[in-house]
DRENLO-509113 format. One record per residue: residue in one letter; x, y negated, z negated of N, C-alpha, C in turn. Coordinates in steps of 0.05 Angstrom, whole numbers, plus 32768, in hexadecimal, padded with zeros to 4 digits. Layout:
<recs>
aXYZXYZXYZ
...
</recs>
This chain:
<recs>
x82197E1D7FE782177E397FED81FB7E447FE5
x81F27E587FF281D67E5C7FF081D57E6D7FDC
x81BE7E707FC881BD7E817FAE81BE7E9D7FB3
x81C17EAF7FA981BC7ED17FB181A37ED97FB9
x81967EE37FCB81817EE87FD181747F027FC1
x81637F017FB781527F0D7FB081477F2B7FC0
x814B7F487FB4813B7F587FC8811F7F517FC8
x81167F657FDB80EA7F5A7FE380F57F817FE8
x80DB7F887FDD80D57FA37FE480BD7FA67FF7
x80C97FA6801680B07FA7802B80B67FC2803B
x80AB7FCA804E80AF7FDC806580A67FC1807D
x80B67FC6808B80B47FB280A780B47FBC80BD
x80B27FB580CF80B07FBD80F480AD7FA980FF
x80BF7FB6811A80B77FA6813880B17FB8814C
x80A77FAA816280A37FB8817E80B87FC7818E
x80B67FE0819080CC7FE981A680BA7FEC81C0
x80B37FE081CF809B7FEC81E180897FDC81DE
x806F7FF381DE80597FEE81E3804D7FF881BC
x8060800A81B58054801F81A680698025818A
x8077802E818B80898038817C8094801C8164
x809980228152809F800F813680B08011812D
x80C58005812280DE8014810F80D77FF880F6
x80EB800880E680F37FF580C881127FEA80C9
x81007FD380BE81177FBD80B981157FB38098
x81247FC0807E81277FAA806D81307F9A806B
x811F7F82805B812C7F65805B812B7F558040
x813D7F3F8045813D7F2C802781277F1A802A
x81297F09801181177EF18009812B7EDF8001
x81217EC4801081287EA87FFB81107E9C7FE9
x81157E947FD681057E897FC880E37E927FCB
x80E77EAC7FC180C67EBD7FCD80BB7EBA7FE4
x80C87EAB7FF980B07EA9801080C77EC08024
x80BB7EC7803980CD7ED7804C80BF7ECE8069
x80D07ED0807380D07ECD809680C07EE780A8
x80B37EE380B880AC7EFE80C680AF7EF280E6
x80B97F0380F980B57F01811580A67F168128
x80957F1D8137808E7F2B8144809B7F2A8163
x80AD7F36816C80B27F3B818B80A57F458196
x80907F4C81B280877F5781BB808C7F5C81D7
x80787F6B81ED80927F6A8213807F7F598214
x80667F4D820D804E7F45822080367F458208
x80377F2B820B80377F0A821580587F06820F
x806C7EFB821B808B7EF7820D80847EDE8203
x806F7ECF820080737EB081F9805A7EAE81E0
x805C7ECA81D6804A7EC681C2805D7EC281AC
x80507EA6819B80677EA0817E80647EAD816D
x80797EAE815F80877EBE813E80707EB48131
x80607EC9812680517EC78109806A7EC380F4
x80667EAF80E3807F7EAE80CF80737EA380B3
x807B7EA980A280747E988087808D7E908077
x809B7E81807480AB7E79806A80AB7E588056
x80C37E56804E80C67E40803780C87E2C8052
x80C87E1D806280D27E13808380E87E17808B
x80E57E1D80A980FB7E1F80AC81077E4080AB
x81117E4580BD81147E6E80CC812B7E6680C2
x812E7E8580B5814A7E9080B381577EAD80C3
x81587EAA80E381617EC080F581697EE080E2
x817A7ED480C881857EF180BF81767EFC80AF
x81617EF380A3814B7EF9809B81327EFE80A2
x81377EFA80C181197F0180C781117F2280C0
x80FA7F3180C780F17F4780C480D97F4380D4
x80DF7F5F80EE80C57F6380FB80B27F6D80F9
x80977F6480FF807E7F6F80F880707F798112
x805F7F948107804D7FA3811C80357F8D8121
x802B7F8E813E80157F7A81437FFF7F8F814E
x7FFB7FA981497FEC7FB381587FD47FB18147
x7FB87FAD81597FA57FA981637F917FC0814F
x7F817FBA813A7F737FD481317F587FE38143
x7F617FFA814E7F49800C81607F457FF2817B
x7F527FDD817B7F477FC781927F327FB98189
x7F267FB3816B7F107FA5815E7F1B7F8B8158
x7F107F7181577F1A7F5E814D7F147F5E8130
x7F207F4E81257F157F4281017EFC7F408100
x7EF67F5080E97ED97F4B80DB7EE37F4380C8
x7ECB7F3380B87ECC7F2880A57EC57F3F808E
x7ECF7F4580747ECD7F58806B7EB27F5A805B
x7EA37F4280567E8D7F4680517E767F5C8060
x7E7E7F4E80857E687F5F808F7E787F7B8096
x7E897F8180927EA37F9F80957E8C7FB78083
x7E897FA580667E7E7FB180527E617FBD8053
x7E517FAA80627E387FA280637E317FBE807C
x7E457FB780907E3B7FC380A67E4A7FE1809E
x7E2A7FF0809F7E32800E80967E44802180B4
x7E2F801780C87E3C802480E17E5F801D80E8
x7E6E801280DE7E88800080E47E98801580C9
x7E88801580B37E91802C80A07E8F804780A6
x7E7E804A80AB7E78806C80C07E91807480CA
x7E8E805B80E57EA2806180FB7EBD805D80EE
x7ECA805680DD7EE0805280D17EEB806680B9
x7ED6807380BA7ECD809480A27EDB80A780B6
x7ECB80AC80D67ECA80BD80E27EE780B980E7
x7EF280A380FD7F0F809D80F97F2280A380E4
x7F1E80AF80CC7F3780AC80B87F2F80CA80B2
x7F1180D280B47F1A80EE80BC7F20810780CC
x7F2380F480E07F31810B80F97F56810180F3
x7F5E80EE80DD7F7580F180E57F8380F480C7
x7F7380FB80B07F7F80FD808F7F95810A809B
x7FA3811380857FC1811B80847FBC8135806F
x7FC4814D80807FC28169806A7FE18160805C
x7FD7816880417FF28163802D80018178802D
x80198169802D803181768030803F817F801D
x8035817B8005803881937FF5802681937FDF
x802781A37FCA801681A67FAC800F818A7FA0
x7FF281847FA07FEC81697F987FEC81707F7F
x8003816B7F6D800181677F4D7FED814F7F39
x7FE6813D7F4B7FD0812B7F357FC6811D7F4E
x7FB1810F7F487FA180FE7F4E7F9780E27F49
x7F9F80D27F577FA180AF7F4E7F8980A87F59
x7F8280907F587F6C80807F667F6F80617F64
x7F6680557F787F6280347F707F4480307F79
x7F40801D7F6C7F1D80107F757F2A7FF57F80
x7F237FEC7F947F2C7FDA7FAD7F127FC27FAD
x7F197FAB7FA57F0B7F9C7FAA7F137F887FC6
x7EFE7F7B7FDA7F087F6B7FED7EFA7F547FF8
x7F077F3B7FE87EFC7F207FEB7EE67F1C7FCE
x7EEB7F357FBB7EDE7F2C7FA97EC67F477FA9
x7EBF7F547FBD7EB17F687FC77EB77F7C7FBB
x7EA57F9C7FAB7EB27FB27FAA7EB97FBE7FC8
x7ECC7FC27FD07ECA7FD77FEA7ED47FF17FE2
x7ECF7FFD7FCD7EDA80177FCC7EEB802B7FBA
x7EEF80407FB37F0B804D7FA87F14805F7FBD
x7F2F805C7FC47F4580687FCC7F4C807D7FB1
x7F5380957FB67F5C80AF7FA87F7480B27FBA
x7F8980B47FA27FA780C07FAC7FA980DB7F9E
x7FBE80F47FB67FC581017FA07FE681007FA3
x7FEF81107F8F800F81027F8E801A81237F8E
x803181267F96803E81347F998058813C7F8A
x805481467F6E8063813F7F53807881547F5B
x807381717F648086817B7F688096817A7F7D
x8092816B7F8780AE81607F9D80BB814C7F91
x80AB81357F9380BA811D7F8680B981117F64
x80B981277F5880A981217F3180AD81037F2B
x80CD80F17F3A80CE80E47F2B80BC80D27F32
x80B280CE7F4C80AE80B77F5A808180C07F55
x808680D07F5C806A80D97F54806280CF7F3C
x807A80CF7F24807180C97F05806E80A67F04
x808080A17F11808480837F1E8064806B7F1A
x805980847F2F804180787F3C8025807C7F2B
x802080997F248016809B7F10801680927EFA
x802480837EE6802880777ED7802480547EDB
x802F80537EEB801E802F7EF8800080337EF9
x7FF480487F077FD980497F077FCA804D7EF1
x7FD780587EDB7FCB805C7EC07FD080427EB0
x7FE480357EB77FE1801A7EAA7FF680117E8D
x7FFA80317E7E7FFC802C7E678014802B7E5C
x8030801C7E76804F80107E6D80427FF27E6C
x805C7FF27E5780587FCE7E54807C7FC47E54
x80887FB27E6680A87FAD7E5A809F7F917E53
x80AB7F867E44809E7F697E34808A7F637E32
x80857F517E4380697F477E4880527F4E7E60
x80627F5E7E70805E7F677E86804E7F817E7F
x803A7F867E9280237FA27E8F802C7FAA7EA9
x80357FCC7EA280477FCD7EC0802B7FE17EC9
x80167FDD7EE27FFF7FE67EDE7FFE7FD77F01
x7FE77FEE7F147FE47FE07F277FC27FCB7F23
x7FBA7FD67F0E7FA47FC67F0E7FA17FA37F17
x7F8E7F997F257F8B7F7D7F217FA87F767F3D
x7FB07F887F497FC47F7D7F5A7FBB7F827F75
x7FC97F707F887FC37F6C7FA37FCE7F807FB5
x7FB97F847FD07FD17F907FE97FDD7F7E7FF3
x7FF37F6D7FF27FFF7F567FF880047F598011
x800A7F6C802380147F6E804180007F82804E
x7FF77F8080637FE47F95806B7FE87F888084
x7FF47FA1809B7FFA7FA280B47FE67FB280C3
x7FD27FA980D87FC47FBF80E77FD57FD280F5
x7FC97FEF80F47FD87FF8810A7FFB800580FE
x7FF77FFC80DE8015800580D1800E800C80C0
x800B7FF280A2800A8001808A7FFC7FE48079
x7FFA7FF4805F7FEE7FE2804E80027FEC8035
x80077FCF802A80207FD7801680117FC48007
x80167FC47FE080097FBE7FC680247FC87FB4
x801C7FBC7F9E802D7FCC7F8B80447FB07F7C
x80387F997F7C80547F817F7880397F7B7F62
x803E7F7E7F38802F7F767F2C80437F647F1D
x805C7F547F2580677F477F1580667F2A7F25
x80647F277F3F80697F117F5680557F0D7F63
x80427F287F6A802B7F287F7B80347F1A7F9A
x80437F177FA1804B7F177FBA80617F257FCF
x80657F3A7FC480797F4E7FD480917F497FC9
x809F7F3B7FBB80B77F337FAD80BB7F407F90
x80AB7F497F7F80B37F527F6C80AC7F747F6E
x809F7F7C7F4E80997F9A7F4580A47F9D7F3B
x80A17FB87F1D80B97FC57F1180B37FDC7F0B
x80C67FF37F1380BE80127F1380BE80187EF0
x80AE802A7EE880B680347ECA80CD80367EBD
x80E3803C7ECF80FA80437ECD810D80297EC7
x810880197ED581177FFF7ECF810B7FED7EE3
x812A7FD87EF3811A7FCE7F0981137FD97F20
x81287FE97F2D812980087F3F8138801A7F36
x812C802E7F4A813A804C7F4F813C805B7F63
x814C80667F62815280707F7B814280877F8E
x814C808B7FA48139809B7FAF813B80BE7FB0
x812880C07FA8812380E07F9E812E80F27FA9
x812680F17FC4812981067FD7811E80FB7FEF
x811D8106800C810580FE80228104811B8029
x80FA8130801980EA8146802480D281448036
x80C1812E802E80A0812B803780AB8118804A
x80928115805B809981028077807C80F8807D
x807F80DE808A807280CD808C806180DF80A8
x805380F280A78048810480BC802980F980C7
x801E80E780BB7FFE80DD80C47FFE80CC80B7
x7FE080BE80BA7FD180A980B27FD380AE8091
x7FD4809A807F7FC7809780657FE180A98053
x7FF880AD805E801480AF804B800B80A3803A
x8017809D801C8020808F80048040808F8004
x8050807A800E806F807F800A807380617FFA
x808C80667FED809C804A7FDF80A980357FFA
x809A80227FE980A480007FFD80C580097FEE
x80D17FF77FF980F17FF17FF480FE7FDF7FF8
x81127FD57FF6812C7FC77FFB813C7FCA800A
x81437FEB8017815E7FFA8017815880168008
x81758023800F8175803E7FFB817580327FE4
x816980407FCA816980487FAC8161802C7FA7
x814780207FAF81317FFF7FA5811D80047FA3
x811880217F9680FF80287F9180F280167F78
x80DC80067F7A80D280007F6380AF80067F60
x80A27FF27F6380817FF87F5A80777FF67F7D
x80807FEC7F8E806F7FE27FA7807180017FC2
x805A7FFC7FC8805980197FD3804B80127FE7
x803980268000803480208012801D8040801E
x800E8037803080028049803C7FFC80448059
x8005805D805F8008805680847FEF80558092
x7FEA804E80A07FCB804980B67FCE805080C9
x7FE8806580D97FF4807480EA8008808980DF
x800E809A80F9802880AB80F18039809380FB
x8059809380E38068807D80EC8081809580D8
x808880A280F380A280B880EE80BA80A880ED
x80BD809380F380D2808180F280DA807780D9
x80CD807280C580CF8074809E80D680888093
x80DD80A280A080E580B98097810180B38097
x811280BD8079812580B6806E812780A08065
x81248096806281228076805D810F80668048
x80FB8078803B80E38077803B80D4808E8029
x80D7808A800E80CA80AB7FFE80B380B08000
x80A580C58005808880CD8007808180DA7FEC
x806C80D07FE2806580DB7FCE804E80E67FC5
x804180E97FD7802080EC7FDC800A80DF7FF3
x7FF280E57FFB7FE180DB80047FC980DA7FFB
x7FB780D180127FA180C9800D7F8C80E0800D
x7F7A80E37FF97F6E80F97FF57F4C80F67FF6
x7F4080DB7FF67F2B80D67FF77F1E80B17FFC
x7F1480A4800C7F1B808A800C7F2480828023
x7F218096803C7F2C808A804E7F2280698056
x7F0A807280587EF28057805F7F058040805E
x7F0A803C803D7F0E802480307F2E801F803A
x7F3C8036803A7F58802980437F5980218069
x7F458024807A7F3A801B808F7F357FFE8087
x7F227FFB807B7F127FDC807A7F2D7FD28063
x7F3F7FD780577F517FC280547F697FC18066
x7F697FD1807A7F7A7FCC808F7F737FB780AC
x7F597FC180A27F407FA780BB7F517F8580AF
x7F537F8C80937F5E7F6F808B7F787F60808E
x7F847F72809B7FA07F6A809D7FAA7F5C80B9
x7FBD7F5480C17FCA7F3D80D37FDE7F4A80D5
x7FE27F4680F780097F438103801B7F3580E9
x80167F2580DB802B7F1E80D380247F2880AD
x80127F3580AB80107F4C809580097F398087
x80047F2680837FEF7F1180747FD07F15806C
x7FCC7F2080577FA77F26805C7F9D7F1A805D
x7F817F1280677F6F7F0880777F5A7EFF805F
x7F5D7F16804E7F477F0F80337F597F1A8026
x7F4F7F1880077F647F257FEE7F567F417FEC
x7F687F547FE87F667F6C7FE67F787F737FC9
x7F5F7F7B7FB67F6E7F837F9A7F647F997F8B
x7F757FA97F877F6E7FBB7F767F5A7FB87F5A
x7F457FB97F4F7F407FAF7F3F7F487FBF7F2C
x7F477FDC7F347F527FF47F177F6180087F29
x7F71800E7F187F7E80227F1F7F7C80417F06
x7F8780537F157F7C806B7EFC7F8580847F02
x7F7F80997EED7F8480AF7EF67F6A80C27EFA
x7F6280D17F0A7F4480DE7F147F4680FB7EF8
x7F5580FE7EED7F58810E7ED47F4281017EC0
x7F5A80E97EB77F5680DB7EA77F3480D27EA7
x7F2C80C37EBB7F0780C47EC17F0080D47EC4
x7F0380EA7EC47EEF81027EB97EED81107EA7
x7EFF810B7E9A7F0281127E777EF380F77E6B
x7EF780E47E7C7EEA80CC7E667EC780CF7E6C
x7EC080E27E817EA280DD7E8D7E9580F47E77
x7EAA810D7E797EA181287E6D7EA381247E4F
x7EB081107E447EAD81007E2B7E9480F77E21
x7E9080EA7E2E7E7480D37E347E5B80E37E39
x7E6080FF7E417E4981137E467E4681237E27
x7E5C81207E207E5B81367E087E5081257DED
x7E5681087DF17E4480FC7DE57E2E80FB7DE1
x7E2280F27DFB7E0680F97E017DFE81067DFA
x7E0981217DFE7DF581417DF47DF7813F7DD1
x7E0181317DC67E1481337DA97DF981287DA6
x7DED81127DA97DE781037DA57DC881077DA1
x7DC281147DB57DA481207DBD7D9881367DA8
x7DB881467DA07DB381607D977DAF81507D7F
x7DBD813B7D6D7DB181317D597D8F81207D52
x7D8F81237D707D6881107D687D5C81317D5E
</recs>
């Protein structure tokens, strides 16, 4: 008899069309998971899949294959290099940011390294008074400073492990680093807050999942409106500065959500917190001067 499967906290999709996406959660065997893409055209194009060998039909989970702006893969070295490709991927993220949908209570950030490269900081802001718990959730991973055993429950030093063009880019697994683990402050999950906020544009911040109430550390940011994650799916904030960079790590991603290069957070933080530690560092200085 086969062992109990394990949840994976992903958001998934397949093709209805040409266009449209829905979610499918799914399990894991033995950390690896299955993926299939259906599409109308090519019909004889094969299943991107990663698995232990060997498909398991009740496990599969479909993935979006769409196409970023119609560009092929760059390599993220020259992504970086080439300022005009950053421009045009600036101008793109800002004709389509997302006005927040409600009172941005704090402000997160990650600094994004890719292939070893700086490419950037991403700025979140979070939305405490809608969702406090889930907002506190996240903010608190980004500050770094729970520990349960041995574990540093912290997004620092962790991967975007799935990055779909054309969907989303999901991070947030610092116990497994491959979409299979995470653990929320609270325990291993919790449940879901509310779905007041909705997945309305580009560059959402909502919780990866399992199912209802599998909220844990893995989360996600949309690279479209994908109204079809509404209910299903807590919003907790967006993207407030950084579009660039969440562009060029979506350039990195694959139909079958596999990245192309490693994409890692190198720090994570609160934009409070660094500027009390900068206006620190200034007051030094002057301290310092006024004593010569």
């Amino acid at each position: 008899m086969a062992a109990t499967l394990p949840r994976v906290f992903l958001v998934s999709s397949r093709h209805h069309g040409s266009r449209t996406v829905r979610v499918q959660p799914t399990l894991v065997r033995q950390r690896f998971f299955s993926e299939s893409a259906k599409e109308t055209a090519p019909k004889k194009t094969p299943d991107p899949t990663v698995n232990g060998g060997g498909g398991n039909n009740n496990m599969m989970w479909h993935v979006a294959t769409a196409a970023v702006f119609g560009l092929s893969f760059v390599g993220v070295r020259y992504g970086l290099k080439n300022m005009n490709l950053d421009k045009e991927d600036g101008a793109i993220a800002a004709a389509t940011k997302p006005e927040p949908q409600a009172e941005v209570t704090s402000k997160v950030y990650f600094d994004v390294s890719i292939d070893k490269q700086p490419a950037g900081r991403v700025v979140m802001g979070l939305y405490g008074g809608v969702v406090p718990k889930t907002a506190k959730n996240f903010e608190t991973l980004c500050k770094g400073t729970v520990k349960k055993g041995n574990i540093d429950l912290t997004y620092s030093k962790t991967t975007f492990h799935r990055i779909i063009p054309g969907f989303m880019i999901q991070g947030g697994d610092f116990t497994q680093h491959d979409g299979t683990g995470g653990l929320s402050i609270y325990g291993n999950k919790f449940e879901d807050e509310n779905f007041q906020l909705k997945h309305t544009a580009p560059f959402i911040l909502s919780m990866a999942n399992a199912g209802p109430n599998t909220n844990g550390s893995q989360f996600f940011i949309t690279t479209k409106k994908t109204p079809w994650l509404d209910g299903k799916h807590v919003v907790f904030g967006c993207v407030l500065d950084g579009f660039d960079v969440v562009k060029l790590i979506e350039l990195n991603g694959s139909s079958s959500g596999r990245p192309k290069q490693r994409v890692v957070i190198t720090k994570a933080g609160i934009v409070e917190d660094e500027a009390d530690d900068n206006n620190e560092k200034d007051d030094n200085v002057k301290e310092g001067k006024a004593k010569q």
